[in-house]
Legacy VTK file of the C-alpha trace (Angstrom):
# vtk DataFile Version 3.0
C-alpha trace
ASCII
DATASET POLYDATA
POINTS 220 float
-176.990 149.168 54.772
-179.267 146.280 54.536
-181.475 147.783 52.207
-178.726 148.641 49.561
-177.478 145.583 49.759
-180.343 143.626 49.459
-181.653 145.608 46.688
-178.083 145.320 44.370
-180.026 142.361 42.795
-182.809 144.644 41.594
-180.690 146.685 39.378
-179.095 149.992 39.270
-181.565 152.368 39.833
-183.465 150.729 42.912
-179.662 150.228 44.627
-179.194 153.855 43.683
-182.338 155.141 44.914
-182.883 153.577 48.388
-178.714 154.428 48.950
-179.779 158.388 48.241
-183.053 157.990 50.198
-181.319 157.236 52.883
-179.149 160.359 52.930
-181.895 161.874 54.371
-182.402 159.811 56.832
-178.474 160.289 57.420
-179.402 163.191 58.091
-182.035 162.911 60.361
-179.549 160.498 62.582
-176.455 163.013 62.300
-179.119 165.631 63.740
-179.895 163.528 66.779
-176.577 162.307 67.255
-175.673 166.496 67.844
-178.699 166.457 69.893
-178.212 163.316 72.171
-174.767 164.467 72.788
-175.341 167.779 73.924
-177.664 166.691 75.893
-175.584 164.158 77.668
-173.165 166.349 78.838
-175.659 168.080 81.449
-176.778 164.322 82.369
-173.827 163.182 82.787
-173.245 166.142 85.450
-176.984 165.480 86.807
-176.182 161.641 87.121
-172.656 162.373 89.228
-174.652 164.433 91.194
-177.352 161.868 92.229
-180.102 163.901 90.717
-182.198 161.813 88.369
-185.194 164.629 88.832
-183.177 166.887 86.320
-182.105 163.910 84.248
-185.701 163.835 83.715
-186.196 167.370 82.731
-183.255 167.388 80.344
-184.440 164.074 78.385
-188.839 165.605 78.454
-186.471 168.940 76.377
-185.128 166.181 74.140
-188.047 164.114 73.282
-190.011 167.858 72.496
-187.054 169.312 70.182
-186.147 165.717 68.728
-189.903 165.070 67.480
-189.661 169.011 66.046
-186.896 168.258 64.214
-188.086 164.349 62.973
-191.464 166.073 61.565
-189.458 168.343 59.802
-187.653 165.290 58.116
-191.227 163.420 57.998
-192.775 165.995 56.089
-189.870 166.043 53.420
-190.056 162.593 52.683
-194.273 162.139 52.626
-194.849 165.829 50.828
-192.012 166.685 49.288
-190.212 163.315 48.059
-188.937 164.504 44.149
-187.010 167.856 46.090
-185.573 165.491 48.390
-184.425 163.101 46.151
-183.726 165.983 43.644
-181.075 167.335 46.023
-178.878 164.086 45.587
-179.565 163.362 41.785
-180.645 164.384 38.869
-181.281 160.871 37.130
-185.690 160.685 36.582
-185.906 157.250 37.426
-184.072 157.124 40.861
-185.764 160.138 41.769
-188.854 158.208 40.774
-188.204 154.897 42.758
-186.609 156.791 46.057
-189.570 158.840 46.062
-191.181 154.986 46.268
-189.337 154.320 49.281
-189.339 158.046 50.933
-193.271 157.783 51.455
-193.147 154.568 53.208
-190.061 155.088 55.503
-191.009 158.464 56.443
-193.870 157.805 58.524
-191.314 155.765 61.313
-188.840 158.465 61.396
-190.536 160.399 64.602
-189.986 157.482 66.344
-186.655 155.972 65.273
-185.541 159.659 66.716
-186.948 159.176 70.122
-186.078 155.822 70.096
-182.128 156.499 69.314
-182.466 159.654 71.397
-183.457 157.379 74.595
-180.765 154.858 73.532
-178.067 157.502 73.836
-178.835 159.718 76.746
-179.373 156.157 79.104
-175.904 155.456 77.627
-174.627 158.835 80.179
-176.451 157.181 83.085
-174.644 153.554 82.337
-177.343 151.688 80.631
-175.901 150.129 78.005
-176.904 146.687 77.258
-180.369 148.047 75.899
-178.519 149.218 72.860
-177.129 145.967 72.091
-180.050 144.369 72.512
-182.268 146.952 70.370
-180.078 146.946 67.412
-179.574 143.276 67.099
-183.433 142.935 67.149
-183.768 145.536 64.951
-181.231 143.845 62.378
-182.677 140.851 62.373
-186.081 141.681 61.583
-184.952 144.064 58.803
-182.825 140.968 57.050
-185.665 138.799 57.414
-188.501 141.519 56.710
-186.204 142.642 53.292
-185.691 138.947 52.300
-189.830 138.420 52.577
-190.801 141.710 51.270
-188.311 142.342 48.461
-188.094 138.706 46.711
-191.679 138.287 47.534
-191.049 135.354 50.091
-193.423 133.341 51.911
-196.633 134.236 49.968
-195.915 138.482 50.360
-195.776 139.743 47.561
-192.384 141.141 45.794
-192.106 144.762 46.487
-188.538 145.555 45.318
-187.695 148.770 46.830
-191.205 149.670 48.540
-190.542 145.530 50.217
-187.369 147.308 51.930
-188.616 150.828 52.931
-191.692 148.434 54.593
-189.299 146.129 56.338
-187.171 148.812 57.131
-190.460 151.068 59.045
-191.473 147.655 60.831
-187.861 147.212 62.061
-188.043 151.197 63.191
-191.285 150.355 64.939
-190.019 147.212 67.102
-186.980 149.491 67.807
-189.626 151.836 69.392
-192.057 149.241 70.659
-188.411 147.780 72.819
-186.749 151.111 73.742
-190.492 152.526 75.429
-190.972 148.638 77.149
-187.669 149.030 78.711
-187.416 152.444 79.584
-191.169 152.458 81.499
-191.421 149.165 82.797
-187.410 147.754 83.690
-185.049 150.656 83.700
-184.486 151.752 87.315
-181.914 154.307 87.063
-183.300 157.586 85.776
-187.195 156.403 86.702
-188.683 158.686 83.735
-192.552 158.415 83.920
-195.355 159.243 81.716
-195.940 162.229 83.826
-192.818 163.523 83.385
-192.635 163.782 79.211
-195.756 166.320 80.038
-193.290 169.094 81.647
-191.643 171.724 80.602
-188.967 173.286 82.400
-188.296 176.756 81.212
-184.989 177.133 83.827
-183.342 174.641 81.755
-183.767 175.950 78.355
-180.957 178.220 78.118
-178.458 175.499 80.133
-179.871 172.919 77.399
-178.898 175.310 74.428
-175.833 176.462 75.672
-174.400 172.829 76.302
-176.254 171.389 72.823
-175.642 173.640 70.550
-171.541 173.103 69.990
-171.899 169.656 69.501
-175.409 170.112 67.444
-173.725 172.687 64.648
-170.339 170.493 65.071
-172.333 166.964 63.738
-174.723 169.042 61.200
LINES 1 221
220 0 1 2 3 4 5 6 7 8 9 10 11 12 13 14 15 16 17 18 19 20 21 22 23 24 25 26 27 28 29 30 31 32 33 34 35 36 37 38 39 40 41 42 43 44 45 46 47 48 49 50 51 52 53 54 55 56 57 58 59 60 61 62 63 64 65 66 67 68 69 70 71 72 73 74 75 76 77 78 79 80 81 82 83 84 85 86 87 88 89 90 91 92 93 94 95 96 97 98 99 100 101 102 103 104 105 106 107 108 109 110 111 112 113 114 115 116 117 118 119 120 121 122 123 124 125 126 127 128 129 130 131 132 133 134 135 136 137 138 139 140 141 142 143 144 145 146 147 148 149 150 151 152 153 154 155 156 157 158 159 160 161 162 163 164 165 166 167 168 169 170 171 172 173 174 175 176 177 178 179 180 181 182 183 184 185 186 187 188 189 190 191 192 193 194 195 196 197 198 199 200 201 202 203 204 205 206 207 208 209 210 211 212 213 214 215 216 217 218 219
């Protein structure tokens, strides 16, 4: 949102192009949203029962299918940027500057999907302030970012629509850099360690599937 309307100075095509760019990363966020939500329906169980042990198997699934399906989305935007854009237009000069903007904010979206992904399964356990906190960061620093980046402010120099995918990647990162502070070193609910993103359990799989997949097929 900040980045289309920040770049409706810059003309048509630039608004055009970073407003279609970002239906893929739409997509990318309806995608975890399915995920997340599947997945908090077995935490929410777990967390009623007292056991935080499978709350910590259930989110280690997430974080492996989540950065499956973010690569996927990655690898469109930083290999394949004219088909993506090409699926959403057929004008040659928005293609050309969302392509611009694709292989910039591409590289963040692995972790703006574990990121969200931790935001919204700690939401089923009734941590909730993080989100609040997180986002209004994240806002900030993308306003500020655009407004240097863009316009050229402060001495950067003026990017236009490659100044906005940059701000918006940095914003993604302190997102990331806030949600893995909090969740390792201050949230004392679930307890999730480093050890504990290294296991699998295979038991859970077809629980996890059966409860994610509704709400997965319903948000694609």
């Amino acid at each position: 949102m900040l980045d289309t309307l920040m770049l409706g100075t810059m003309g048509e095509v630039q608004l055009s192009a970073s407003s279609l760019a970002n239906q893929w990363f739409y997509m990318l966020t309806v995608a975890n949203f399915g995920l997340a939500g599947g997945a908090n329906v077995l935490i929410a169980q777990y967390w009623g029962r007292g056991d935080a042990e499978k709350i910590r198997r259930v989110m280690s699934i997430v974080y492996r299918v989540s950065l499956c399906i973010s690569l996927l989305f990655a690898a469109g935007a930083l290999c394949i940027p004219e088909t993506i854009m090409g699926i959403f237009t057929n004008d040659a000069e928005v293609i050309a500057a969302g392509c611009l903007y694709l292989r910039i904010i591409g590289w963040v979206y692995p972790l703006y999907a574990l990121g969200n992904n931790t935001i919204m399964m700690l939401r089923a356990v009734g941590v909730v302030r993080i989100s609040l906190v997180v986002y209004s960061v994240s806002f900030v620093v993308n306003g500020f970012l655009n407004w240097v980046f863009i316009f050229g402010n402060l001495g950067a120099p003026r990017m236009e629509i490659q100044g906005a995918a940059l701000a918006t990647a940095i914003a993604r990162v302190t997102e990331f850099a806030i949600v893995g502070w909090f969740l390792f070193k201050r949230e004392d609910r679930v307890c999730l360690r480093a050890a504990d993103l290294l296991r699998f359990d295979r038991s859970m799989v077809g629980g996890f599937a059966r409860a994610t997949a509704p709400i997965f097929a319903n948000d694609l």
